[in-house]
DRENPA-3360 file (N, C-alpha, C; in nm, 2 decimals, always signed):
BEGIN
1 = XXXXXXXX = -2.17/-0.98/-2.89/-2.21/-0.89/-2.78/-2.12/-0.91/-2.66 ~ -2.09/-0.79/-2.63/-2.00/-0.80/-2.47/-2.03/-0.86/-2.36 ~ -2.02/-0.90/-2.29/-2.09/-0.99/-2.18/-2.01/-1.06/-2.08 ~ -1.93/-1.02/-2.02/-1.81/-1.08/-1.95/-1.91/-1.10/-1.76 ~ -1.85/-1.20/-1.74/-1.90/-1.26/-1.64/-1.82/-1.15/-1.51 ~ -1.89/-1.04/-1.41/-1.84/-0.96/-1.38/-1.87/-1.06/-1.21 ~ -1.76/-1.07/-1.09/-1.78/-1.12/-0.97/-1.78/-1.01/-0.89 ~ -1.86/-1.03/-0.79/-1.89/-0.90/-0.76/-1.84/-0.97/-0.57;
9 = XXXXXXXX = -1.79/-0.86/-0.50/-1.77/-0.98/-0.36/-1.78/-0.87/-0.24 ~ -1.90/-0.91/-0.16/-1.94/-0.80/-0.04/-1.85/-0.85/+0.12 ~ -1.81/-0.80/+0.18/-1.78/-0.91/+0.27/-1.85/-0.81/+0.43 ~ -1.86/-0.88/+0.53/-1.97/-0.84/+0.62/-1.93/-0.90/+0.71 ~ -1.87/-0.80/+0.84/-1.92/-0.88/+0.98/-1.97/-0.77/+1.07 ~ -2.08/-0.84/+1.16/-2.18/-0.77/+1.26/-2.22/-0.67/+1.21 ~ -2.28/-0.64/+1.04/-2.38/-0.57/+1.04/-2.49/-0.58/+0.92 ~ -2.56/-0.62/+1.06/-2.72/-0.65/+1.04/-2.77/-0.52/+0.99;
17 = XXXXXXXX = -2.77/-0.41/+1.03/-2.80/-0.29/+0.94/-2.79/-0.24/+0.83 ~ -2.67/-0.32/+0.73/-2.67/-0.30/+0.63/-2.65/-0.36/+0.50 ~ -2.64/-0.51/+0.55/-2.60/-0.66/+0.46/-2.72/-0.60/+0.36 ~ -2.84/-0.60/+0.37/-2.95/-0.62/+0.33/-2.97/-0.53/+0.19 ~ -2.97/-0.42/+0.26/-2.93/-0.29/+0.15/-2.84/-0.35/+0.03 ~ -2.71/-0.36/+0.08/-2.62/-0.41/-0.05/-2.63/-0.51/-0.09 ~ -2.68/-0.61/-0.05/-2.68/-0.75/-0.13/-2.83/-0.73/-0.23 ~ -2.89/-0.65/-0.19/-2.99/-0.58/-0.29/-2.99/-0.52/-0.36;
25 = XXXXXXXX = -2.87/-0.43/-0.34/-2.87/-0.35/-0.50/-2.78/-0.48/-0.58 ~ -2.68/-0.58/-0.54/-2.64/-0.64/-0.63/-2.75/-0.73/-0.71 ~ -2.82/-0.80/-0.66/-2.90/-0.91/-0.71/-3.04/-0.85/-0.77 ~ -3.03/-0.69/-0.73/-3.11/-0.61/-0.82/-3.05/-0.56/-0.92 ~ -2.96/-0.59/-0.98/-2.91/-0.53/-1.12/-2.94/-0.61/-1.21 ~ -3.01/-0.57/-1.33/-3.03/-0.56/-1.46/-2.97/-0.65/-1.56 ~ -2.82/-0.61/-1.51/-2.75/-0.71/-1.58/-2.70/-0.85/-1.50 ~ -2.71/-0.95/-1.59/-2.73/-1.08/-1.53/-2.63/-1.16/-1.53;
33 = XXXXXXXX = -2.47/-1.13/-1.61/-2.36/-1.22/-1.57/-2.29/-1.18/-1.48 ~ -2.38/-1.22/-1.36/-2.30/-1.16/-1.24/-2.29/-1.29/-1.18 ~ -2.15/-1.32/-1.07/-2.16/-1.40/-0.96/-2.12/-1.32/-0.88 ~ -2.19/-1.35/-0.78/-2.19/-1.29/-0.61/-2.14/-1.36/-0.51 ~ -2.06/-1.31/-0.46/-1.99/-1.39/-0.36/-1.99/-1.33/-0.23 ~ -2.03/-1.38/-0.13/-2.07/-1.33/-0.03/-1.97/-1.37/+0.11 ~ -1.89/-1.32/+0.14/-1.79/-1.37/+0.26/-1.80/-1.26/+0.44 ~ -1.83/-1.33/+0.48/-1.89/-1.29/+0.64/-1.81/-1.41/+0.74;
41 = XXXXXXXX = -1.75/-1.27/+0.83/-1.64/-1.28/+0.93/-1.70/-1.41/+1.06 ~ -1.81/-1.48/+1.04/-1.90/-1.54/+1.12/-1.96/-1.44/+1.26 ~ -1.99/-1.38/+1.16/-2.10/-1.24/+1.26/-2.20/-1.31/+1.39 ~ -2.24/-1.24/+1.46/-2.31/-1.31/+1.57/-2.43/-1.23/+1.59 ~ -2.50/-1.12/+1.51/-2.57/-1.04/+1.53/-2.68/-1.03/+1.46 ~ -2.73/-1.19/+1.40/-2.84/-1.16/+1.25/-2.79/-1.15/+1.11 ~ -2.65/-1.10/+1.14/-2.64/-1.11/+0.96/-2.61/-1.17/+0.90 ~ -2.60/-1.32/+0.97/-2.57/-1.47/+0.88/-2.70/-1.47/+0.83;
49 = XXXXXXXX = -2.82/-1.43/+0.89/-2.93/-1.51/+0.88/-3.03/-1.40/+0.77 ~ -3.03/-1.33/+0.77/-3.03/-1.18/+0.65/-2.95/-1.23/+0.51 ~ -2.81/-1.27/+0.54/-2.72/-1.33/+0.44/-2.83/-1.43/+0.38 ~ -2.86/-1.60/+0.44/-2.88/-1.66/+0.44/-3.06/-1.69/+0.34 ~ -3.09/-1.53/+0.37/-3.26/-1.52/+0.29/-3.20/-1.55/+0.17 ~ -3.13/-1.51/+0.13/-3.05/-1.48/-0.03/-2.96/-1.59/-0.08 ~ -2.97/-1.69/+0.02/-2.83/-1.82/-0.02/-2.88/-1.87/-0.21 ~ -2.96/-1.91/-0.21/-2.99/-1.97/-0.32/-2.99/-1.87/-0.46;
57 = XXXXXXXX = -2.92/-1.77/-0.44/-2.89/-1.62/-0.52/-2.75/-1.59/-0.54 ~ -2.65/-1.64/-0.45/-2.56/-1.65/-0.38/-2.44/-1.72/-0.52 ~ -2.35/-1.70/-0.57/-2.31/-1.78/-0.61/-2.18/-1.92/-0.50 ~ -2.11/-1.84/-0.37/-2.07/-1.93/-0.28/-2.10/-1.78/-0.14 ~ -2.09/-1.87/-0.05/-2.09/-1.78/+0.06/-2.01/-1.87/+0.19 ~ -1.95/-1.75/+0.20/-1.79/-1.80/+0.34/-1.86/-1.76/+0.45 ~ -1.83/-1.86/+0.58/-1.86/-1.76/+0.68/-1.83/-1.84/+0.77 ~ -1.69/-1.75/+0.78/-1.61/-1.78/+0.89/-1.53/-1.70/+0.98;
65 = XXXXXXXX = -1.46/-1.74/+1.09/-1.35/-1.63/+1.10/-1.22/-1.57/+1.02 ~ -1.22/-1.46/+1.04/-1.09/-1.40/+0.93/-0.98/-1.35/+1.00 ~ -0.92/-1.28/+0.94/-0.79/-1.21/+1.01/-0.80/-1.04/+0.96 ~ -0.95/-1.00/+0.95/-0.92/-0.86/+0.93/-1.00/-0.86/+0.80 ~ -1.04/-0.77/+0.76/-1.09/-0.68/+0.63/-1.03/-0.74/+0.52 ~ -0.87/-0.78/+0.49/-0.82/-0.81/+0.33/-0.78/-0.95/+0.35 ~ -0.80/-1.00/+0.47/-0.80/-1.14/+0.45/-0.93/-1.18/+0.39 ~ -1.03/-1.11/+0.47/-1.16/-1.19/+0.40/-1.18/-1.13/+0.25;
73 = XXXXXXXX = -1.12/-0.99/+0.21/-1.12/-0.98/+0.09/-1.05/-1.07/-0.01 ~ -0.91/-1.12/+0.07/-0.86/-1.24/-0.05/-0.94/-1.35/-0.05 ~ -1.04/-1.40/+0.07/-1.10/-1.49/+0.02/-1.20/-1.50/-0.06 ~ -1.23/-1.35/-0.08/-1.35/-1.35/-0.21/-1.29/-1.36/-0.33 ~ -1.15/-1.26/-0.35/-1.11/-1.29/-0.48/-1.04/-1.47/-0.52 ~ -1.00/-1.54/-0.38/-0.92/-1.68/-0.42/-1.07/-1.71/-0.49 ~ -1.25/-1.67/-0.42/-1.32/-1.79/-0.46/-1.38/-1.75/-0.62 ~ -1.33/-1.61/-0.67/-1.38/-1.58/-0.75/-1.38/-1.63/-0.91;
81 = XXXXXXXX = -1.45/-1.64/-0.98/-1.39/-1.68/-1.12/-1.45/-1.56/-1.25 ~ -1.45/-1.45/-1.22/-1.53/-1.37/-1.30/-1.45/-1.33/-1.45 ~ -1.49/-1.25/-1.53/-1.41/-1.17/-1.64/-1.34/-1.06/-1.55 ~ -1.43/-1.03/-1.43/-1.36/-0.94/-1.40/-1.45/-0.90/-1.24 ~ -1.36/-0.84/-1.14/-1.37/-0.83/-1.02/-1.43/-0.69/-0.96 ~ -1.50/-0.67/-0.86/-1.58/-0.60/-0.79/-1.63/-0.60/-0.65 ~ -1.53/-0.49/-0.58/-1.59/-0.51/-0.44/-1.71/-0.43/-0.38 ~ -1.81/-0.48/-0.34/-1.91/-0.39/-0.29/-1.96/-0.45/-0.15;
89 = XXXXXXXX = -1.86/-0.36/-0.04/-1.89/-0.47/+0.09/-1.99/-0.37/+0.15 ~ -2.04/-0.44/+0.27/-2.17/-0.43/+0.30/-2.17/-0.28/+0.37 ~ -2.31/-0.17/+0.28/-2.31/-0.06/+0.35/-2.32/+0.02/+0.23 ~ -2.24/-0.04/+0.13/-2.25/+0.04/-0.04/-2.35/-0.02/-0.13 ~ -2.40/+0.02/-0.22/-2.45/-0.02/-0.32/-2.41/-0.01/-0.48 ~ -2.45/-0.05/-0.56/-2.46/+0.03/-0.71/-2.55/+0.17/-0.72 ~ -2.51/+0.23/-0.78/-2.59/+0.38/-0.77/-2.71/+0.35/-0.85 ~ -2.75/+0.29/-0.95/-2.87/+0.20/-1.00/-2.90/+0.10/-1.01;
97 = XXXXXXXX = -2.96/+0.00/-1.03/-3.01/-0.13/-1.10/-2.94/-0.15/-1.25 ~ -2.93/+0.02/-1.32/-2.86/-0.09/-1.48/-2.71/-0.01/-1.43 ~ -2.62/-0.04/-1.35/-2.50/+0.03/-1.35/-2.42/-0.09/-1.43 ~ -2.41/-0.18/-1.37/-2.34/-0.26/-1.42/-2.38/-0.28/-1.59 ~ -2.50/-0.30/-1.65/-2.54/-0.32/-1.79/-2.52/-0.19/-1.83 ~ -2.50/-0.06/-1.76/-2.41/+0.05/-1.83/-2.25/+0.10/-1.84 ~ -2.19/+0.05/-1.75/-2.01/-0.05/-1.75/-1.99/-0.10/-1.85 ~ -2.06/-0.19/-1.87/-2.03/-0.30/-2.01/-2.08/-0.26/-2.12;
105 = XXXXXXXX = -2.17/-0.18/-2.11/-2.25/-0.10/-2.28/-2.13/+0.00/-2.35 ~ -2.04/+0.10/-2.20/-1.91/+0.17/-2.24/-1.84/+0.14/-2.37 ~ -1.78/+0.04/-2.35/-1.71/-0.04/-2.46/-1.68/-0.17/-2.46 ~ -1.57/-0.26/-2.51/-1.52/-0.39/-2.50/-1.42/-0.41/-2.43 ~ -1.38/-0.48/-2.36/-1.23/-0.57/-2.36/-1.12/-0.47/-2.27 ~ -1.17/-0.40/-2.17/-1.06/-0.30/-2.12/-1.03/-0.39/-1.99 ~ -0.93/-0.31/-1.91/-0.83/-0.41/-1.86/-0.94/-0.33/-1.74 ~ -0.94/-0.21/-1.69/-1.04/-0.18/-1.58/-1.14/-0.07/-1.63;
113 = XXXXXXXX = -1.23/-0.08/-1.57/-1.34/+0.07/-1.59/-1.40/+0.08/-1.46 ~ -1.39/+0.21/-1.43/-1.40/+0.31/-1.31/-1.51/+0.42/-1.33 ~ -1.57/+0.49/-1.21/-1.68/+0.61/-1.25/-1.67/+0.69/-1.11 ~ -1.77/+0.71/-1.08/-1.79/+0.84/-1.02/-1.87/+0.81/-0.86 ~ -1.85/+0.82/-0.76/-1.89/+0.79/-0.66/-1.93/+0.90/-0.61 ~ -2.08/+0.84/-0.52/-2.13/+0.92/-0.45/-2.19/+0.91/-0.31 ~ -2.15/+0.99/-0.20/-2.13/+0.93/-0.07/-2.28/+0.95/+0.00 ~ -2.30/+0.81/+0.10/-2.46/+0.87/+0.16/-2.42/+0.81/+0.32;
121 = XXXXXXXX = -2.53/+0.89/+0.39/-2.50/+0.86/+0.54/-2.56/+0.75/+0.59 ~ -2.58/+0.67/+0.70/-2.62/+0.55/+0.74/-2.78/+0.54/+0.72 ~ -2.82/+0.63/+0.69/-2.97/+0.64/+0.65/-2.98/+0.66/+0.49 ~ -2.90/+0.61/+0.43/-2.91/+0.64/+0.28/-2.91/+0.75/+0.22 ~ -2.91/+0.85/+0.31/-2.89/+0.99/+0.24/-2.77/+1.06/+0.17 ~ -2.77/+1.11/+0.07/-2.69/+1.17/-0.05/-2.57/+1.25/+0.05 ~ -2.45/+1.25/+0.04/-2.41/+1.40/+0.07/-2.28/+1.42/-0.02 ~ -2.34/+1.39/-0.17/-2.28/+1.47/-0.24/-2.13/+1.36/-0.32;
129 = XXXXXXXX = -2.08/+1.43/-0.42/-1.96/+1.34/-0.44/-1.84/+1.39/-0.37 ~ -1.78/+1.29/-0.38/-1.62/+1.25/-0.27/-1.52/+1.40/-0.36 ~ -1.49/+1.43/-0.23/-1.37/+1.57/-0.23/-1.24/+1.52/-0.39 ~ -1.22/+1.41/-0.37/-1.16/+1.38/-0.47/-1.20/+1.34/-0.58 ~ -1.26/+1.39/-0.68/-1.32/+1.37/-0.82/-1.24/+1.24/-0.88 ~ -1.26/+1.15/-0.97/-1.24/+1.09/-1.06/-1.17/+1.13/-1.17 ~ -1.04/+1.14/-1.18/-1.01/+1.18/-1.34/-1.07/+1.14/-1.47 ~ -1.06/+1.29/-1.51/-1.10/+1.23/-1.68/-1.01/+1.11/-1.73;
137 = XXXXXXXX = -0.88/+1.08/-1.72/-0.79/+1.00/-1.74/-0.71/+0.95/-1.64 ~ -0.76/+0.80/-1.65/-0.70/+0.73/-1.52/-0.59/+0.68/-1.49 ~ -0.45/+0.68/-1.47/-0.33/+0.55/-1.50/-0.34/+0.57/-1.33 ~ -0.22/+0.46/-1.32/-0.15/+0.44/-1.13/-0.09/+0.55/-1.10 ~ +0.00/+0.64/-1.16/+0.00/+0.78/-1.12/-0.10/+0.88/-1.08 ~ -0.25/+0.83/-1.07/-0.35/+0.96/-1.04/-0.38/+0.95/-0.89 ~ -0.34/+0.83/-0.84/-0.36/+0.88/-0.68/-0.19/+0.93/-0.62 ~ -0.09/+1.01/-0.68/-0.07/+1.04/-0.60/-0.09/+1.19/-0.54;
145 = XXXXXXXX = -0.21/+1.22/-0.58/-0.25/+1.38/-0.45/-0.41/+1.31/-0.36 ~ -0.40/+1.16/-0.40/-0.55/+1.09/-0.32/-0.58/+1.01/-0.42 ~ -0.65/+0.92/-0.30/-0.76/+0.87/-0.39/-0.87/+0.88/-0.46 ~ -0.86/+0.90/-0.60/-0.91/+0.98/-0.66/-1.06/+0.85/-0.72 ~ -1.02/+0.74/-0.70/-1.17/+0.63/-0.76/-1.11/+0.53/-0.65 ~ -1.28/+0.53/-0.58/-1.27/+0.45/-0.48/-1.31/+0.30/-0.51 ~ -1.31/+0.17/-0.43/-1.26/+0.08/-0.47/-1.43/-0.01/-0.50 ~ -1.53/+0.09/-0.47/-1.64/+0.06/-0.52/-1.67/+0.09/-0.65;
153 = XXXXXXXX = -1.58/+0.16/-0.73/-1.61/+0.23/-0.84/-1.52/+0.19/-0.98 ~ -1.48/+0.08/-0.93/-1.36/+0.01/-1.02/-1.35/-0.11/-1.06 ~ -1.35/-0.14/-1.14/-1.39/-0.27/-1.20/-1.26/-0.37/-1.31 ~ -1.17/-0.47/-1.25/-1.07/-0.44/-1.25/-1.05/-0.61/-1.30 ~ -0.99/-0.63/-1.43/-0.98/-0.78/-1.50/-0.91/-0.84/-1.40 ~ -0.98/-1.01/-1.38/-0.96/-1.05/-1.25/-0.77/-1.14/-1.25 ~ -0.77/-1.13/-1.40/-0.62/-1.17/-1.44/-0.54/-1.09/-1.35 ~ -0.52/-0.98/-1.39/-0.44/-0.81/-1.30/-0.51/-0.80/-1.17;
161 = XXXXXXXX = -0.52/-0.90/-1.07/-0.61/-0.92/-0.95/-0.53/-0.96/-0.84 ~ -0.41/-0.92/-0.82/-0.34/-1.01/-0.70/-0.41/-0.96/-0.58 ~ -0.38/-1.07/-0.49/-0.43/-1.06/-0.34/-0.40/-0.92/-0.27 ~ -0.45/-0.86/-0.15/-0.42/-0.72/-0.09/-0.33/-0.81/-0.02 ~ -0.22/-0.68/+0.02/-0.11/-0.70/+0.11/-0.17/-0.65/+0.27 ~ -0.18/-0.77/+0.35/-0.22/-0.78/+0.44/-0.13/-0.73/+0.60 ~ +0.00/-0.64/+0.55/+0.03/-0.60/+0.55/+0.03/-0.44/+0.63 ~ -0.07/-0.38/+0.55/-0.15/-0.27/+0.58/-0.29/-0.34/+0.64;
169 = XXXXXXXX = -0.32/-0.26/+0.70/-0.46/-0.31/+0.75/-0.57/-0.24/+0.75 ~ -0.57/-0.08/+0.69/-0.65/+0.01/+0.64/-0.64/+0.06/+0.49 ~ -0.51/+0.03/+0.43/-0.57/+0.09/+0.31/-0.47/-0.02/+0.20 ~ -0.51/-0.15/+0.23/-0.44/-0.21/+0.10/-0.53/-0.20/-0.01 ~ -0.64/-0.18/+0.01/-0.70/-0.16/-0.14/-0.64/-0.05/-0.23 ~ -0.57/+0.07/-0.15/-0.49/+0.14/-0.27/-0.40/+0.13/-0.29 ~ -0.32/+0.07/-0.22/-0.22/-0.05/-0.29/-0.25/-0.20/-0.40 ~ -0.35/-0.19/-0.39/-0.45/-0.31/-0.50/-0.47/-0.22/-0.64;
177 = XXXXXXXX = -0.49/-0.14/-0.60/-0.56/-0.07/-0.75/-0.43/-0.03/-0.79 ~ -0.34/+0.02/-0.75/-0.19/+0.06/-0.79/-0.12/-0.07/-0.84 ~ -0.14/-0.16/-0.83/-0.07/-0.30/-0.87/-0.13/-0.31/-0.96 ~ -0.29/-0.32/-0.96/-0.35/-0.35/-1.10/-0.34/-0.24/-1.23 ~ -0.36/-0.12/-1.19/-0.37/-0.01/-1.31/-0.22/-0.02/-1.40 ~ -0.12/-0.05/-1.25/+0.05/-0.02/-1.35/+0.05/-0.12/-1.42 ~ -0.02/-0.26/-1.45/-0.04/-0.32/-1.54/-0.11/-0.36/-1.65 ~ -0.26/-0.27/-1.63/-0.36/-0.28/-1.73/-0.32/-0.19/-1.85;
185 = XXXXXXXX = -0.38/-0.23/-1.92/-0.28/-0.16/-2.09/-0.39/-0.08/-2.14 ~ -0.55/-0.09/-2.08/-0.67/-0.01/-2.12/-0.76/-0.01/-1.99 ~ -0.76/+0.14/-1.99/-0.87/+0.18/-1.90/-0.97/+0.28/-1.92 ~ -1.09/+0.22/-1.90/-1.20/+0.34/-1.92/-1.25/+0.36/-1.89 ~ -1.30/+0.49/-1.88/-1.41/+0.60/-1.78/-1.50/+0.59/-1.84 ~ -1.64/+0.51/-1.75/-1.78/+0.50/-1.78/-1.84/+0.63/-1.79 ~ -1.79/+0.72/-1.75/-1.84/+0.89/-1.76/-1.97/+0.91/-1.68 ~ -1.94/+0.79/-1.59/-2.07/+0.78/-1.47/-2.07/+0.78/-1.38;
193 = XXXXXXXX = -2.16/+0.81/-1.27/-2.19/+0.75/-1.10/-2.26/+0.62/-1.11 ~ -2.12/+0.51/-1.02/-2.17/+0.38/-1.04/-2.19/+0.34/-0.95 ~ -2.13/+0.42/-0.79/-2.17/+0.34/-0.70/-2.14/+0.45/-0.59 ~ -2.24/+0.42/-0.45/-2.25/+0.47/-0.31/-2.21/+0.42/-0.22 ~ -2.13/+0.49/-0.14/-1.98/+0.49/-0.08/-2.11/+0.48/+0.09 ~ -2.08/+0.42/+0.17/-2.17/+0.49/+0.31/-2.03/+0.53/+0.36 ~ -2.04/+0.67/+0.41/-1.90/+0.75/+0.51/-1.89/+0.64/+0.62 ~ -1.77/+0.65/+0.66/-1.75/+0.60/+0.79/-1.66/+0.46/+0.82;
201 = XXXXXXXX = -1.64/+0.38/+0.88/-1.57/+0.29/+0.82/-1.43/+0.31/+0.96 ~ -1.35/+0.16/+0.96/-1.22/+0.17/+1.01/-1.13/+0.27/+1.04 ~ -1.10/+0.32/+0.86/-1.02/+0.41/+0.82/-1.03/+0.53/+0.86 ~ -1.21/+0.56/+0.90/-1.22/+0.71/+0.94/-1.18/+0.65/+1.10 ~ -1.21/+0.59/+1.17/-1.18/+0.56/+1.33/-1.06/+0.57/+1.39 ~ -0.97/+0.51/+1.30/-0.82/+0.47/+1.31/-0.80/+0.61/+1.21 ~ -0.78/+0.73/+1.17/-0.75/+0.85/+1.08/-0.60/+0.79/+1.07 ~ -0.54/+0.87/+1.17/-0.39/+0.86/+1.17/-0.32/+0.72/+1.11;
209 = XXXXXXXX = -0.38/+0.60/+1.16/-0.29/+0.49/+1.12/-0.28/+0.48/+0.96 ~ -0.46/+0.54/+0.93/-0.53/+0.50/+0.78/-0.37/+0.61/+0.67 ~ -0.40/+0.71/+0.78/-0.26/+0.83/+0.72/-0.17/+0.77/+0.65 ~ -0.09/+0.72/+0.78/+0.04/+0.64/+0.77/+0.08/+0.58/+0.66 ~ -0.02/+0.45/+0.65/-0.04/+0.36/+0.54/-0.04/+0.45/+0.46 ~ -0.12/+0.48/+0.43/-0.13/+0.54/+0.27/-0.02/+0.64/+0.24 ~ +0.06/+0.73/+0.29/+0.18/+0.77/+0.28/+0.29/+0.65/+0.21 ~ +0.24/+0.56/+0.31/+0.38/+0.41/+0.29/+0.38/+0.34/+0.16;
217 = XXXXXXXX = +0.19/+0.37/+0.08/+0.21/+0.34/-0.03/+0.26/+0.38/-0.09 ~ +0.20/+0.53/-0.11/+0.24/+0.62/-0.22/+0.41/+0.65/-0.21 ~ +0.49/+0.64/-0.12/+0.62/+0.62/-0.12/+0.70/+0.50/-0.21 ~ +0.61/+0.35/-0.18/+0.63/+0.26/-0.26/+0.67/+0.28/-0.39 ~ +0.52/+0.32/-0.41/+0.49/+0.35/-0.59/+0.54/+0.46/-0.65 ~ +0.56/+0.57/-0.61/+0.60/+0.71/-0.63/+0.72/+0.81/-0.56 ~ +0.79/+0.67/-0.50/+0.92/+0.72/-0.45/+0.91/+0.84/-0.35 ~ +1.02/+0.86/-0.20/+0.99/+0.91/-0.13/+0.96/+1.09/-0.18;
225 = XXXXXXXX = +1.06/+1.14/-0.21/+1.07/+1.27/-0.26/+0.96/+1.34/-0.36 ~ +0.93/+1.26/-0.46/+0.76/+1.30/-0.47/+0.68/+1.30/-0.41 ~ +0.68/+1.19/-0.32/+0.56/+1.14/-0.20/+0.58/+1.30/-0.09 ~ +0.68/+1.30/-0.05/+0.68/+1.45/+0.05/+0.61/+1.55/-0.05 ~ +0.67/+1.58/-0.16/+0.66/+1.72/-0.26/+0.47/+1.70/-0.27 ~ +0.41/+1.61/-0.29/+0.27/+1.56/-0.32/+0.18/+1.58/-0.20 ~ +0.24/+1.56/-0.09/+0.19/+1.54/+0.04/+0.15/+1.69/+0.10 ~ +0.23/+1.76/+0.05/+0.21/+1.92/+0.04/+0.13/+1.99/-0.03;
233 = XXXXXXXX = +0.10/+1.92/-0.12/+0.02/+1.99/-0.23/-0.11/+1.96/-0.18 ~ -0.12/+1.83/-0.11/-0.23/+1.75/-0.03/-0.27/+1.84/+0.03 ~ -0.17/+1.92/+0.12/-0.20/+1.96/+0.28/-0.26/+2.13/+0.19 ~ -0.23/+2.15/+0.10/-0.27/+2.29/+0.05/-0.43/+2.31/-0.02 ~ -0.45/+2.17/-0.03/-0.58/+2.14/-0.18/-0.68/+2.10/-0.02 ~ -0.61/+2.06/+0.08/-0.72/+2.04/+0.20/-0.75/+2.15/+0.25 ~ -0.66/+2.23/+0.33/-0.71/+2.39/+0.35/-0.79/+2.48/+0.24 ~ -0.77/+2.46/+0.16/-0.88/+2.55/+0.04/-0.98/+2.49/+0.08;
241 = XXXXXXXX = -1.01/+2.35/+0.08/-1.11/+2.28/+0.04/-1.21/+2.32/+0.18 ~ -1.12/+2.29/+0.27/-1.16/+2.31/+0.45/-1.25/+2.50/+0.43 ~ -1.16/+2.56/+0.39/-1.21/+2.73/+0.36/-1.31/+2.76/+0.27 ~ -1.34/+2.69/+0.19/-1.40/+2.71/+0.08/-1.59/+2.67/+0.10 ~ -1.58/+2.49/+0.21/-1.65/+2.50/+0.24/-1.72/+2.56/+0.40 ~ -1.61/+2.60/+0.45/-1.64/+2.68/+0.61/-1.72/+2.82/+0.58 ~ -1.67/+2.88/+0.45/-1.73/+3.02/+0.39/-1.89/+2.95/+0.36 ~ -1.91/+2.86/+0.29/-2.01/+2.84/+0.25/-2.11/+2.79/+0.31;
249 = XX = -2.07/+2.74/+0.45/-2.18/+2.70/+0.59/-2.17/+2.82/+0.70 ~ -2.08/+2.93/+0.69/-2.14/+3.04/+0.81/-2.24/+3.10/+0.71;
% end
């Protein structure tokens, strides 16, 4: 039977609003080879102490100062020992209780498996799935018109796990999943919604910088001259999208 030890790693500072939520959908899943790793920026607002109801559930929990969002993400993955790696930082959950025991029912032995995300507001409310769908068929080529599986929805052998480039400070996680997929030899689509995205975040605050970066990847990985030619196609799949829903709210 399949059973790979999946680590799962939230990381949280100053919010007491929503630690609670996600460290509950994890420790409420079904399936039980989980470690949880819990890393908090040494918050000052209650949510050490929210963290702390849950220590003894906990497989380690950091809580300290960091240097930003992917420092404290490398220190979940330096503490992690899983079959395989999972970020769900605080504010997201799993979309059920058996997500994870329906991940692993998929198939055996794949290098990542990915699904379908669905976004809700700070009140837990639904608003639908992300503008950018999930491919039927996943390689490191499919984010170049977006990101198309977000980094809650991905589940990624912790071997093919190198640290984020700290570097970027808004979007090295798609530079993470781009390093891991150009080297996983099997990837597969749970054909599911595995997990809830809460809107909002850094990336939406900082828009422009979040831009930048992620241009800087996709130039990386996909060389400048497609990255412009792509970036266009971006700017054309946004206005439809912009039109399509403007028609359908007058």
């Amino acid at each position: 039977m399949f059973n790979p030890k999946l680590s799962v790693i939230t990381i949280v500072f100053n919010n007491a609003a929503d630690i609670e939520r996600t460290m509950l959908s994890v420790l409420g899943q079904t399936y039980h080879n989980i470690e949880y790793i819990v890393v908090d920026g040494a918050s000052s607002d209650g949510t050490l102490g929210i963290i702390k109801k849950y220590a003894d559930k906990l497989a380690k929990l950091i809580s300290e100062k960091d240097d930003g969002i992917y420092d404290a993400m490398n220190k979940g993955l330096a503490a992690a020992t899983g079959d395989y790696v999972l970020f769900m930082n605080s504010g997201d959950e799993f979309y059920s209780e058996n997500t994870v025991a329906n991940v692993f029912a998929t198939t055996d032995d794949a290098d990542v498996y990915y699904g379908e995300t669905e976004m809700i507001d700070a009140k837990g409310n639904s608003l639908g799935q992300r503008r950018h769908k999930a491919p039927q068929s996943f390689t490191w080529r499919s984010f170049k018109y977006g990101m198309s599986v977000s980094h809650q929805a991905i589940y990624v052998r912790r071997l093919l796990a190198g640290p984020f480039d700290r570097s970027y400070h808004l979007s090295a996680d798609i530079d993470w999943i781009l390093n891991a997929t150009r080297k996983a030899k099997k990837i597969v689509n749970t054909h599911q919604y595995v997990a809830k995205y809460l809107v909002g975040g850094m990336s939406k605050k900082r828009h422009r910088q979040s831009l930048k970066e992620r241009f800087d990847i996709m130039r990386k990985h996909y060389g400048l001259a497609p990255t412009l030619f792509n970036h266009i196609v971006i700017a054309l799949n946004l206005g439809w999208y912009w039109l399509r829903y403007r028609r359908t709210n007058d």
